[in-house]
C-alpha positions, -999 to +999 in steps of 0.1 A: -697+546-379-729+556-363-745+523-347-782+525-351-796+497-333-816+501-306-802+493-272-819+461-265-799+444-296-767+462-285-771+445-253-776+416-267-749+413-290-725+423-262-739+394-242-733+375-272-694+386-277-691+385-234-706+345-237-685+340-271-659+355-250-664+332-224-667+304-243-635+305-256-619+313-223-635+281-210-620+259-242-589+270-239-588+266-200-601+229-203-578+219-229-551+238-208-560+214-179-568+184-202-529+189-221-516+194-180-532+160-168-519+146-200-483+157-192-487+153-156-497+113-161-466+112-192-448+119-162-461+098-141-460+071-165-422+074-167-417+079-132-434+046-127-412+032-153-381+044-138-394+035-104-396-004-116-359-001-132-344+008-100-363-015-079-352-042-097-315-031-097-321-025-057-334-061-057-306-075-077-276-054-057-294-067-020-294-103-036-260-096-043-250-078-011-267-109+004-246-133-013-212-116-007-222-112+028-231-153+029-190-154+011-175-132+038-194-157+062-180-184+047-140-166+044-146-151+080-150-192+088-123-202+072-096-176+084-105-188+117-103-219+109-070-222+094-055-199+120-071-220+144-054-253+132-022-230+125-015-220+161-022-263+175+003-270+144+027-243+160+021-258+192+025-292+186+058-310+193+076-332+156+084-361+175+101-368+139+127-341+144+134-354+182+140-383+169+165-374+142+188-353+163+189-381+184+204-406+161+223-378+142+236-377+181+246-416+184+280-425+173+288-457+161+290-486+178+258-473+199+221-481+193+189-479+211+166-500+223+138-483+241+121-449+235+099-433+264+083-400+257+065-381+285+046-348+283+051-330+312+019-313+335+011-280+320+029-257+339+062-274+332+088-251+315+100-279+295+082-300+265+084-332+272+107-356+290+127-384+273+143-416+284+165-441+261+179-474+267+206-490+246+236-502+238+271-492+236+303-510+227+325-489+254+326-466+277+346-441+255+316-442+229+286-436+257+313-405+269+310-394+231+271-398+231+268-381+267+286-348+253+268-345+219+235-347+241+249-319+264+261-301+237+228-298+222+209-267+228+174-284+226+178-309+256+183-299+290+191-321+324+212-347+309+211-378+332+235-408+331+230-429+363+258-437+377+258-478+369+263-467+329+296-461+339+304-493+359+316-515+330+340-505+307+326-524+280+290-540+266+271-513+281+236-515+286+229-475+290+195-458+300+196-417+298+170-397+306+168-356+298+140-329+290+131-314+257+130-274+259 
């Protein structure tokens, strides 16, 4: 095909196909960068979205990392609490037991009259010191109490004075000896 035209109109239709040319080039690149910024703020949108999920679990879990951290608090109290009052309980002396060996101790025909309990000063290796008075129909039964108390592991320095001995009936008996 043999093109006719003079060169002015060729020139311009070439400018017309370079600017048609262009043209579409330029559409194309705008609704390239319009179909990115719409992606781009999808994204974002989501992101957002996903951002507001997780800060309210975050917010949730601290309020309940807060609250099991107030309950640990509160246990932690406790514990030391009870092992507190566990170690005065395993310190403290039953006077209720003390007082059962004793009159599992006391044979018949023997009975008290007076109880004295004394805690010793602190750096006493003993408990407590104890001192009875009573009453025993003979001598032969005050021997019988004397040896149960002697025989009994838990009291130590076993003291009789010497007047319990005197009569050899109606006794009126005071003993005095230390708790271990």
């Amino acid at each position: 095909m043999i093109n006719l035209l003079p060169s002015e109109q060729k020139e311009e239709i070439f400018s017309r196909e370079h600017l048609s040319l262009v043209l579409v080039l330029g559409i194309l690149f705008f609704s390239f960068l319009i179909s990115l910024s719409l992606i781009l703020f999808s994204i974002k949108i989501s992101l957002l979205g996903d951002l507001g999920v997780q800060k309210t679990f975050l917010e949730t879990r601290e309020r309940e990392l807060s609250f099991n951290q107030k309950i640990k608090e509160v246990i932690e109290n406790s514990n030391l609490t009870f092992s507190n009052l566990d170690s005065f309980y395993q310190k403290r002396l039953d006077l209720t037991q003390v007082l059962e060996k004793i009159s599992k101790l006391l044979p018949s025909g023997t009975y008290l009259i007076n109880f004295n309990f004394n805690l010793p000063p602190k750096k006493e290796a003993f408990l407590a010191q104890i001192s009875l008075s009573g009453f025993s129909e003979s001598r032969e039964v005050l021997l019988s109490f004397k040896e149960n108390l002697e025989k009994e592991a838990e009291f130590a320095e076993v003291y009789f004075p010497p007047e319990n001995w005197v009569k050899p009936s109606d006794i009126n008996f005071t003993v005095t000896f230390k708790l271990k």
